[in-house]
C-alpha positions in Angstrom: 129.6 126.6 75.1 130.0 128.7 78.4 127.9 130.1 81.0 128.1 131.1 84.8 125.9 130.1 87.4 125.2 130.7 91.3 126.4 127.5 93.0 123.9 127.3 95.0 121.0 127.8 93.0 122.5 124.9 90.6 122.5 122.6 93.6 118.8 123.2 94.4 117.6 122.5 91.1 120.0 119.5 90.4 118.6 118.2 93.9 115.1 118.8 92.8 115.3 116.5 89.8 117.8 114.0 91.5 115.5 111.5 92.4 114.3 110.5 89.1 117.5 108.9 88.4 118.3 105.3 89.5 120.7 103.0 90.8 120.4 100.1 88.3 120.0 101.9 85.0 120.1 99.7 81.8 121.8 102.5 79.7 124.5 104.4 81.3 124.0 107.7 80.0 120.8 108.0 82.2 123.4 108.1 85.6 123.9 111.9 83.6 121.8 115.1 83.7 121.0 116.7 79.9 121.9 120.4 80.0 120.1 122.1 77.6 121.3 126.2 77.4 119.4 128.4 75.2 121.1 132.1 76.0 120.5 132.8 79.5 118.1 130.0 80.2 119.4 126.8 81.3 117.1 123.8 81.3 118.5 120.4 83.4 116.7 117.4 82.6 117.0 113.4 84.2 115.1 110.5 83.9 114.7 106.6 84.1 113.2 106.1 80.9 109.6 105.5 82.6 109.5 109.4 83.7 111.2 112.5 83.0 111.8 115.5 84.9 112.7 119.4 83.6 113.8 122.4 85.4 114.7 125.6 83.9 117.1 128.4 85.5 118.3 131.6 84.8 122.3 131.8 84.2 125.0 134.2 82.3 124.8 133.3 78.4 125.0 134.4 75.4 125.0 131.0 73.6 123.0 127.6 72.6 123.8 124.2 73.1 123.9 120.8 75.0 125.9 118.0 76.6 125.4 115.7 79.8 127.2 115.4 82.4 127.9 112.5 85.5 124.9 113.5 88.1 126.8 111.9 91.1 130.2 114.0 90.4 128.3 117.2 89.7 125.8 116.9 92.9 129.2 115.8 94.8 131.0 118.7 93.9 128.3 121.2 94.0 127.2 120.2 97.4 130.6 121.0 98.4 131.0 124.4 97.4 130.3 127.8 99.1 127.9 129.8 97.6 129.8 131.8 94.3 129.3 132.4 90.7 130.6 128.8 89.0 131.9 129.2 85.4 131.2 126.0 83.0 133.3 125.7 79.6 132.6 122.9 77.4 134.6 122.1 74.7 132.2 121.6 71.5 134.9 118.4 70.1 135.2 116.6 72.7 132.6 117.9 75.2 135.3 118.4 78.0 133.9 120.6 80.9 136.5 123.0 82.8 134.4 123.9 86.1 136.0 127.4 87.7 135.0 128.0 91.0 136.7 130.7 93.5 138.6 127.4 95.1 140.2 125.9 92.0 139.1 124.5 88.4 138.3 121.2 87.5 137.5 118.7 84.6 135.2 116.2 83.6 134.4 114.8 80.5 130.3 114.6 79.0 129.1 113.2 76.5 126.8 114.2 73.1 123.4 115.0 74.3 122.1 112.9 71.2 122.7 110.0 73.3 119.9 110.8 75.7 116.4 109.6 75.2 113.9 111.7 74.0 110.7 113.2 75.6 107.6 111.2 75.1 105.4 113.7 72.4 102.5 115.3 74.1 99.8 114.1 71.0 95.9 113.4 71.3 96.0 114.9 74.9 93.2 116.3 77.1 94.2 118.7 79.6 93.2 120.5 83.0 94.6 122.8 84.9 94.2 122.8 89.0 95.9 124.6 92.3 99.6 123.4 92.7 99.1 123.8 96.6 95.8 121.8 96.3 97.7 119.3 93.6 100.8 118.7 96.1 98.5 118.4 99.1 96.2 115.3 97.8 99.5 113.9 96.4 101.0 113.8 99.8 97.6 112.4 101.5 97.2 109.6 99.0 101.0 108.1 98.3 101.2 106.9 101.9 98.7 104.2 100.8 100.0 102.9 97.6 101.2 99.5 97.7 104.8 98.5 97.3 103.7 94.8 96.0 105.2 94.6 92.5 103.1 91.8 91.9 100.1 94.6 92.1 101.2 96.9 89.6 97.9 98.4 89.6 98.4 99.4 93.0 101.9 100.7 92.7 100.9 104.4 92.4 97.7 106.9 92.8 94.3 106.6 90.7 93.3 109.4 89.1 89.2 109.7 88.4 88.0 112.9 86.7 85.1 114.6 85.9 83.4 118.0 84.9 82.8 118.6 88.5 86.0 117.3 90.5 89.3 115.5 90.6 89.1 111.7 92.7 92.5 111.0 93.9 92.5 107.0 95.5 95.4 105.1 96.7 95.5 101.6 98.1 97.4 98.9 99.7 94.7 96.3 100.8 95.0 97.4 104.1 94.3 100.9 103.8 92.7 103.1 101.8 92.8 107.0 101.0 90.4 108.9 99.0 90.6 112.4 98.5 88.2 114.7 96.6 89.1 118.0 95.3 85.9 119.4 94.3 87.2 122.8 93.1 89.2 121.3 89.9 87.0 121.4 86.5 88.3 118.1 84.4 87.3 118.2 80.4 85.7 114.8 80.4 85.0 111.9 83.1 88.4 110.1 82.7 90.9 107.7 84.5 94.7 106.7 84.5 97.3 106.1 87.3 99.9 107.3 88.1 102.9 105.6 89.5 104.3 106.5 93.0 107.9 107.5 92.3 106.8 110.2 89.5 104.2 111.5 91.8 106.3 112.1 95.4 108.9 114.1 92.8 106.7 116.4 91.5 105.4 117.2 94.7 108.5 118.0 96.2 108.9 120.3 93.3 105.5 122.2 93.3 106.6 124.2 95.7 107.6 127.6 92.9 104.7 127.2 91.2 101.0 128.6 91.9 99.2 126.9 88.8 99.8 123.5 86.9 99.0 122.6 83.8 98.1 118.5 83.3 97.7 117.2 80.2 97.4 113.2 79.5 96.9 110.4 76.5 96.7 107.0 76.8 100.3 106.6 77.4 101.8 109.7 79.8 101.0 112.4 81.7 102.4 115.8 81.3 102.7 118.1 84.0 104.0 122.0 83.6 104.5 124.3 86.4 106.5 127.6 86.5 109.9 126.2 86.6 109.7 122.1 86.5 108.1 119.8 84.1 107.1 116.6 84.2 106.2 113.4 81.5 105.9 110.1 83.4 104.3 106.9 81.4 101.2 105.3 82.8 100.2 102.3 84.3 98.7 100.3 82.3 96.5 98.1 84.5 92.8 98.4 85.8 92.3 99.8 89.3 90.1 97.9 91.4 87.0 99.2 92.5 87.6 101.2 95.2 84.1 102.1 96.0 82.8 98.5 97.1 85.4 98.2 99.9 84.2 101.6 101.6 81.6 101.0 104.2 78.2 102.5 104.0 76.8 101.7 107.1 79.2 103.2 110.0 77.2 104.1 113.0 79.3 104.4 115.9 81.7 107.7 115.2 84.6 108.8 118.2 85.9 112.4 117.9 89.2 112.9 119.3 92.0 115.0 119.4 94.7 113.9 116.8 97.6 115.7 118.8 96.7 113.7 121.6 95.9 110.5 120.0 98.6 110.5 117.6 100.9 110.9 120.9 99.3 107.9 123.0 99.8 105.9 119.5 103.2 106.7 118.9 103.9 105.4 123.3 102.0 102.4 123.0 103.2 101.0 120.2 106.6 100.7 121.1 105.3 98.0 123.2 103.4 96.6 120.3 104.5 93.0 118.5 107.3 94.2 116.3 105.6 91.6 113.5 101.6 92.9 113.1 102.3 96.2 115.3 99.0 95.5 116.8 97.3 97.9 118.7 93.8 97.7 120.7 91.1 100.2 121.0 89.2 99.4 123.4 86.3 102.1 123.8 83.8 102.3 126.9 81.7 105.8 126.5 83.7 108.3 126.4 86.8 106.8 127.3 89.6 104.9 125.3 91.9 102.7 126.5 94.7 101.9 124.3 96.9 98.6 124.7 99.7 97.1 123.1 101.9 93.6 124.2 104.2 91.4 123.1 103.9 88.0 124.5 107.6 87.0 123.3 109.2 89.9 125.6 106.6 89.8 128.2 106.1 94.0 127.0 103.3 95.3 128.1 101.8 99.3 127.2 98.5 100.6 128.5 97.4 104.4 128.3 93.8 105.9 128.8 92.3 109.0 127.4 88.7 111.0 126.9 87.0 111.1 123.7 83.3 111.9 122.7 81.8 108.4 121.3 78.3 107.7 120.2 77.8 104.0 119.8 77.8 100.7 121.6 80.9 100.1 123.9 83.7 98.1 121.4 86.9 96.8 120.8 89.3 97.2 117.8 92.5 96.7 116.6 94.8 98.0 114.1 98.1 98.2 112.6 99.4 100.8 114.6 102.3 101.7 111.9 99.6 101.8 109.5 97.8 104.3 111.1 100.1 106.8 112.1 101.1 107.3 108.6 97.7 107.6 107.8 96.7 110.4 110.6 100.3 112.3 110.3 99.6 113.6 106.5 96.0 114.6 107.9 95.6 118.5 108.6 93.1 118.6 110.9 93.1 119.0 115.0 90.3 117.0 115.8 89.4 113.5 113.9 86.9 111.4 113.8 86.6 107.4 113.9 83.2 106.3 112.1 82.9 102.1 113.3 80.4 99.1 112.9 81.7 95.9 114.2 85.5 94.6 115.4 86.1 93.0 112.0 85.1 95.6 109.1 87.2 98.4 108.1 86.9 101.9 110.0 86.8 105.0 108.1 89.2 108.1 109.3 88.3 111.8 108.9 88.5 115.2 109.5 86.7 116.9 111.8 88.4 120.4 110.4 87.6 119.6 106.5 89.9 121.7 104.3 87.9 124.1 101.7 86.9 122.2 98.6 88.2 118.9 99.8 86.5 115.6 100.9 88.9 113.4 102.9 88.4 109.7 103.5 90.9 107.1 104.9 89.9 103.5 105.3 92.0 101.1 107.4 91.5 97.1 107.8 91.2 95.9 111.2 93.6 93.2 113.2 92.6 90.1 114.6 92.4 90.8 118.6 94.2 88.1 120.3 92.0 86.5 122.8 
């Protein structure tokens, strides 16, 4: 089996797919990529047994086969190399693989791609098709919130909720929460399943190529196919809680403000914050906020005012300032607003610039203020 390949295009797509693989693996074959060449198309596949990952390239071929080979001395070399046609020969016997570069040839050994585990079979599945921009964009907004508790497995990756009029994508951590509504994606039935975290922030890094995806789901897996990557990751199996009952209805105090701005005067104070609950005060007299951070251990102290447009009874607040900043940094919007009630129930975070065909919500639990 022989084919050549640019260098650098090899790298990209072995970096795309790199992730999937981990550092404990309980069969060593799945520390290897599966090359699978079919003539001039070249499909590299990893995975950790829980999801899988495909990406096809074009190369020089004129033949069929497949073998893995070491990921870590293949993304080594290749990142190594100047951009230049790479010829791979593989020996059918004993699946040696001489690498020829402009620099030198090398060897490594694969092994039989019978070894590597199969692709779960896409059977009894429903399917839907939707935006990739729109799919990679309420992927990035909602994995920020997913809970790293493995004791919540429930929580450990995104909540898909369909139906014939939109796709509900929910994430949470039990101290924040992140909604988002695409209400431009047509679902075949009103269905849910979740999705864990590690398959999704892949596939969104590699949605990039594509303008359409294809998502097709059982009971089991979800399938995703774009242009040039492919995706089967295994379900959670656990029940989501119910997100609805935690979102306040009754929120009557809103402050706009600019997020540049805010996001700035967050980032400042907070370095003065208490390194443990990161606590941060907002303290809002009509249109004016005060922000304030201290740690009592260091004697640190950080204090910075600012306008804002605020309807509502004068209050005080607090939150987790980490918290929020990862919140407001995947938000695209200039201006957002703050919808309130009291010091001790959650505040809701929006948009003021809404995307098209999107309804944004982020929840986030208040802090105790220290008296």
């Amino acid at each position: 089996m022989r084919f050549i390949v640019s260098s650098g295009t090899l790298h990209k797509n072995l970096q795309s797919i790199s992730g999937i693989i981990g550092t404990n693996n309980v069969l060593p074959i799945l520390e290897s990529f599966l090359f699978e060449l079919e003539k001039d198309k070249l499909t590299i596949v990893s995975t950790d047994l829980e999801t899988m990952m495909k990406v096809t390239m074009d190369v020089q071929s004129n033949e069929s086969g497949s073998l893995c080979i070491q990921a870590k001395v293949l993304l080594d070399y290749m990142k190594n190399l100047p951009e230049q046609p790479v010829t791979f020969d593989i020996s059918p016997t004993d699946y040696g693989i001489d690498i020829t570069s402009e620099q030198g040839k090398y060897k490594i050994v694969g092994e039989d791609a019978k070894n590597y585990p199969k692709e779960p079979k896409a059977e009894d599945t429903s399917s839907f098709s939707m935006s990739a921009a729109e799919l990679s964009d309420g992927i990035a907004k909602t994995v920020v919130a997913v809970s790293t508790d493995d004791l919540r497995p429930a929580m450990s990756g995104v909540y898909f909720e369909l139906s014939k009029s939109n796709l509900t994508l929910v994430a949470t951590d039990a101290h924040r929460l992140v909604r988002c509504i695409k209400t431009d994606v047509k679902c075949p039935a009103n269905d849910k399943f979740i999705v864990p975290k590690k398959a999704l922030a892949q596939l969104k890094n590699n949605l990039g190529a594509s303008t359409e995806v294809n998502l097709s789901y059982n009971s089991n897996h979800l399938f995703v196919q774009g242009e040039n990557i492919n995706l089967s990751c295994r379900l959670i199996d656990a029940k989501f809680p119910d997100y609805k009952v935690v979102i306040p209805a009754d929120v009557p105090y809103k402050m706009t403000i600019s997020k540049e701005s805010f996001v700035s005067a967050l980032r400042r104070v907070s370095v003065f914050a208490n390194k443990t609950t990161n606590q941060v005060v907002l303290d809002i007299e009509g249109n004016n906020l005060h922000l304030y951070a201290q740690d009592v251990d260091f004697s640190f102290e950080g204090n910075e005012r600012m306008p804002c447009q605020y309807t509502g009874e004068d209050m005080k607040i607090a939150f987790n300032s980490k918290l929020l900043l990862e919140l407001l940094m995947v938000m695209d919007s200039e201006e957002i607003v703050f919808e309130l009630s009291t010091p001790t129930r959650a505040g809701l975070v929006k948009p003021v610039d809404k995307r098209e065909n999107e309804d944004l919500l982020m929840l986030l639990m208040p802090l105790m203020i220290n008296v």
